[in-house]
C-alpha positions in Angstrom: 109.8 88.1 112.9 112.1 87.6 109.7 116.1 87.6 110.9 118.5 89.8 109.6 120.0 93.1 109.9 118.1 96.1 111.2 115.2 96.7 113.1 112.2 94.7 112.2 109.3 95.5 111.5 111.1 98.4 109.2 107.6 99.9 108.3 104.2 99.4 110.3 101.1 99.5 108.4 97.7 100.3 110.4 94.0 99.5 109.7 92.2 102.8 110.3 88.4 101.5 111.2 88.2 99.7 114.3 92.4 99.5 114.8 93.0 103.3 115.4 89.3 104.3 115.4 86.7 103.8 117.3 84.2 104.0 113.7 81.5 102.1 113.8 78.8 104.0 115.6 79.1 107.0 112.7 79.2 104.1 110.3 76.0 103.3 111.2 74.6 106.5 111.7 75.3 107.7 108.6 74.4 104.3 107.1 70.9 104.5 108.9 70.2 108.2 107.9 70.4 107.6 104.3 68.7 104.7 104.5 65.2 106.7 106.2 65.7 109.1 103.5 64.9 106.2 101.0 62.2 104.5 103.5 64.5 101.5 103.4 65.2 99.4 106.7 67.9 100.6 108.9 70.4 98.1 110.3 71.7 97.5 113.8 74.8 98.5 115.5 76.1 94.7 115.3 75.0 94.3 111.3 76.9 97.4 111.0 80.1 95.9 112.7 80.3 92.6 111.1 79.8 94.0 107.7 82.3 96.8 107.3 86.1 96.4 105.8 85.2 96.3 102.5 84.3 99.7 101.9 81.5 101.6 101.6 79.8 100.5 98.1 80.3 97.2 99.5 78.3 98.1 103.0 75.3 99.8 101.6 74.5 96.9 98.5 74.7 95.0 101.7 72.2 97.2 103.0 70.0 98.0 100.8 69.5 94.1 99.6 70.0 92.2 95.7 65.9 93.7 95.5 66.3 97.5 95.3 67.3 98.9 92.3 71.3 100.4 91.4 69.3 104.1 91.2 68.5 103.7 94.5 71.3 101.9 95.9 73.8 104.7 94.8 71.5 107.5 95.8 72.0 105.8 99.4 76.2 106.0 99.2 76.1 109.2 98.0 73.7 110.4 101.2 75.4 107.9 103.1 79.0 109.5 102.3 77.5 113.1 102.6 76.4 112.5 106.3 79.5 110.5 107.3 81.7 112.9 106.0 80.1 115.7 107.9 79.8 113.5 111.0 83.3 111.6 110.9 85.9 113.8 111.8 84.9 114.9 115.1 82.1 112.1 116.2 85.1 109.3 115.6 87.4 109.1 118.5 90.7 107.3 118.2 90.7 104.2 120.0 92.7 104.4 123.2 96.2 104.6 123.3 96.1 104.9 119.2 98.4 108.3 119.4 101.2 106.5 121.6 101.2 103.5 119.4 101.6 105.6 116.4 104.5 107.4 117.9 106.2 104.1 119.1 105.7 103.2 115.4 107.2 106.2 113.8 110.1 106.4 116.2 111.2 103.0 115.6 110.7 103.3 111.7 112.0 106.4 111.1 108.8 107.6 110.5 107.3 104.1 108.1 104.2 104.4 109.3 100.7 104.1 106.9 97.5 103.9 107.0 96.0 101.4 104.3 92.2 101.9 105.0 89.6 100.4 102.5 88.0 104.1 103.5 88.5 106.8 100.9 91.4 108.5 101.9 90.3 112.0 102.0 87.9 111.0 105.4 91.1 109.2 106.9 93.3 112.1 105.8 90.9 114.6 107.5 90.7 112.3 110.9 93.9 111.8 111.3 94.1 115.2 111.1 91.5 116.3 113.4 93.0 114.1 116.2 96.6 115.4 115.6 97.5 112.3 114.8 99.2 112.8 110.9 102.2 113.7 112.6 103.2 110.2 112.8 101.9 108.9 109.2 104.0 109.2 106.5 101.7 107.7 103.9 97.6 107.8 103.7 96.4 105.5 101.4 92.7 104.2 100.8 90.5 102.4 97.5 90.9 105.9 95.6 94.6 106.1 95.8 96.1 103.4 93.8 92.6 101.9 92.4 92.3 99.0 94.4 91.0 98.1 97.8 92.3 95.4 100.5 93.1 92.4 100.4 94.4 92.9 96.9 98.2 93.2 96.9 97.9 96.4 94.4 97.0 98.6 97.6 99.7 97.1 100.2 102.8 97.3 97.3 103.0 100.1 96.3 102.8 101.7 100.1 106.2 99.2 100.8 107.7 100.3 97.6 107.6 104.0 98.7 109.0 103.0 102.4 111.5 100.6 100.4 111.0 97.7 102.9 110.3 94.1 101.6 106.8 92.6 102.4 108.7 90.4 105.3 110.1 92.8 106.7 107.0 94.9 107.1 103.9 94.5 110.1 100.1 95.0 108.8 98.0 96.2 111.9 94.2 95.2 111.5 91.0 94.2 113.3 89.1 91.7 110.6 89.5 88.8 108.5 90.3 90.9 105.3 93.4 92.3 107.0 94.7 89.1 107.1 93.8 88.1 103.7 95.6 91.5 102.7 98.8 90.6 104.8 98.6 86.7 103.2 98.4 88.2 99.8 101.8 90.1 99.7 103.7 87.8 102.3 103.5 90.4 105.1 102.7 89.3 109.0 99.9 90.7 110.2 98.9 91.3 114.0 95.0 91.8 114.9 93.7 93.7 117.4 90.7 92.1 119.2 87.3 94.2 119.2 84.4 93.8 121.3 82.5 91.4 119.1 85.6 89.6 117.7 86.4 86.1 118.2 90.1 85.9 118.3 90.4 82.2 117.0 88.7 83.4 113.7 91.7 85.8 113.4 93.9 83.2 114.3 92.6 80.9 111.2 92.9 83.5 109.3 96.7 83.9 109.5 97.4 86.5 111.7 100.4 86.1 113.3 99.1 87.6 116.7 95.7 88.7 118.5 96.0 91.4 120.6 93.2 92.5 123.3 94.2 96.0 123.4 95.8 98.4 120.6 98.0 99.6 123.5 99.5 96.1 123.9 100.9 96.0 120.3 104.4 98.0 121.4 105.0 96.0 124.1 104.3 92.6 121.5 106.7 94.2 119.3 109.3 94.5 121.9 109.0 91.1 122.8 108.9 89.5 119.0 110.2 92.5 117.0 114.0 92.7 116.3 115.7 96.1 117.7 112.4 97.2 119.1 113.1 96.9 123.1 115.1 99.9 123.3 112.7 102.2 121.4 110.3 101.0 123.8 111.5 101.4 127.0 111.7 105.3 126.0 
């Protein structure tokens, strides 16, 4: 991490979707059940994993193919973001160990801790929520909040701005390639945590700074490379 003054990372951003959440199964089911409804092909669990990130218009056009027409194609994200949003709260479990992490966070921050989802922040407000876990997050902040989705830099700024902590002196906390890109975009370092089907040398290329097996690993990594972090830590 960046020398100086002060206890870096000053601010933690976290992925929500497969960094704090274990998402993907109601991805899919809510995915697959609007897709039925429109006697369109349903997707597997896998298809499901290696195409989220980019949001959910982006998923089902994925879906649904170039072939089927835009009627259809939105009638699916509207069914598709009914069910998930009736589903999501309490069929999403956080990932294990995400509630300590988040504490660790927003102890050593003074309380700098965001999520920067490219999920529409009223699901990730209400999950965060659900889990008792807003406590520890200052700022919630997905494509509908600022008008912009990851990687562009117009969803990361404006979250740093508000915390007033300089891109380098910031941590991005993420599970895909796009987090990366998001991280790269603004000059923040960016740490991945590894998922079942992720190949850690393709986050690596990427840029990210660090690969992590486990969410509950990352305090521990930011003991050993962050600056002031040890002592928070060990508490």
């Amino acid at each position: 991490m960046a020398e100086g003054g002060g206890r870096r990372p000053a601010a933690v951003l976290f992925d929500l979707d497969g960094t704090l959440a274990d998402s993907f199964e109601g991805i899919g089911r809510a995915l697959n059940a609007a897709l039925r409804e429109m006697r369109l092909t349903c997707r597997s669990f896998d298809w499901v994993r290696t195409h989220v990130g980019r949001g959910i218009t982006a998923l089902v056009q994925d879906a649904v193919g170039p072939e089927v027409g835009a009627a259809v194609t939105r009638e699916v994200e509207r069914r598709c973001l009914e069910i998930y949003a009736r589903i999501y709260p309490d069929e999403t479990r956080p990932l294990p160990g995400a509630a300590d992490v988040l504490a660790v966070c927003a102890a050593a921050t003074g309380g700098k801790v965001a999520i920067v989802s490219n999920k529409l922040s009223h699901l990730s407000v209400a999950w965060i929520a659900r889990w008792d876990l807003d406590r520890h997050v200052a700022l919630v902040v997905g494509p509908d909040t600022f008008g912009a989705r990851k990687p562009s830099p117009k969803v990361i700024l404006p979250v740093l701005a508000q915390f007033d902590v300089a891109p380098e002196d910031a941590l991005l906390v993420g599970d895909m390639k796009i987090d990366a890109a998001a991280g790269a975009a603004v000059g923040m370092p960016v740490v991945g945590i590894r998922q079942d089907r992720t190949n850690p040398a393709e986050l690596r290329r990427a840029g990210m700074l660090a690969v992590l097996f486990d969410l509950r690993d990352l305090p521990a990594w930011l003991a050993g490379n962050g600056r002031g972090w040890a002592t928070i830590v060990r508490q």
